[in-house]
N, C-alpha and C positions, 0 to 999 in steps of 0.2 A: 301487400306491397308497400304501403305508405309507412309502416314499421322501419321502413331502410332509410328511409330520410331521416329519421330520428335516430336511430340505430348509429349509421356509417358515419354521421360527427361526432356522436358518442366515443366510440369507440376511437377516433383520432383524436378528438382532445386528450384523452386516457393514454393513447401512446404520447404525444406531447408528453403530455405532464411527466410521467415513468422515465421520459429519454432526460427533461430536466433534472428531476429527481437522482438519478445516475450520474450525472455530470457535478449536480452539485457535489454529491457524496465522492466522488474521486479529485474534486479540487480541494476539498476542505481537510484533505486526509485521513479519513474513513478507513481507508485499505493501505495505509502505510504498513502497520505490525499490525498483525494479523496472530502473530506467536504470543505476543509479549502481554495481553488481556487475559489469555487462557493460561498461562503459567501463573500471574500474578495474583490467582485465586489462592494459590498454594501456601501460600506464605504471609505472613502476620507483615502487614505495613511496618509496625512500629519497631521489629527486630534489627536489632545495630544491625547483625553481618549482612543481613535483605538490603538495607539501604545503603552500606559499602559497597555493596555489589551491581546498582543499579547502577551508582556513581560511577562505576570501575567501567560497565557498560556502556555508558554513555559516550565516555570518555576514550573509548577505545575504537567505534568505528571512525575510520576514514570517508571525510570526503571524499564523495564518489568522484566527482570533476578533478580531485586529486590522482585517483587512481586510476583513470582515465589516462591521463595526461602523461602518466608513466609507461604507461603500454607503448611498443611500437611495432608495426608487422613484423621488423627482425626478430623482437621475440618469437612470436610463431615461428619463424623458420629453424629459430636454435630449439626448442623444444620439439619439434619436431626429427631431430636429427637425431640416430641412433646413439 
């Protein structure tokens, strides 16, 4: 029975630590592109059109707070409409 006294903070500092550990990695941007590591095996760094195409990439998503901000409920309702 004395195994649990040593055990049971064990085991909470270990969740501590795990829930810190998690927090960090989703502030730092860990989990941003998730796609874009596993494709980027495919392809030679140093080929012009690979690196036109990132550029092209980059340069093409939209701020989200932009695209946000252009939505309005009216849209739902016109798309919604036969």
């Amino acid at each position: 029975m004395t195994f649990l006294y040593i055990l049971v903070p064990i085991a909470v500092v270990l969740v501590i630590i795990a829930i810190w550990v998690f927090i960090w990695a989703v502030d730092s941007g860990q989990y941003d592109d998730l796609d874009g590591p596993a494709h980027s095996i495919l392809f030679d760094d140093e080929d012009p059109a690979h690196i036109e195409a990132q550029s092209e990439q980059k340069s093409a998503k939209p701020d989200e707070k932009e695209s946000l901000k252009k939505h309005s409920p009216a849209d739902d309702e016109r798309s919604n409409r036969p």
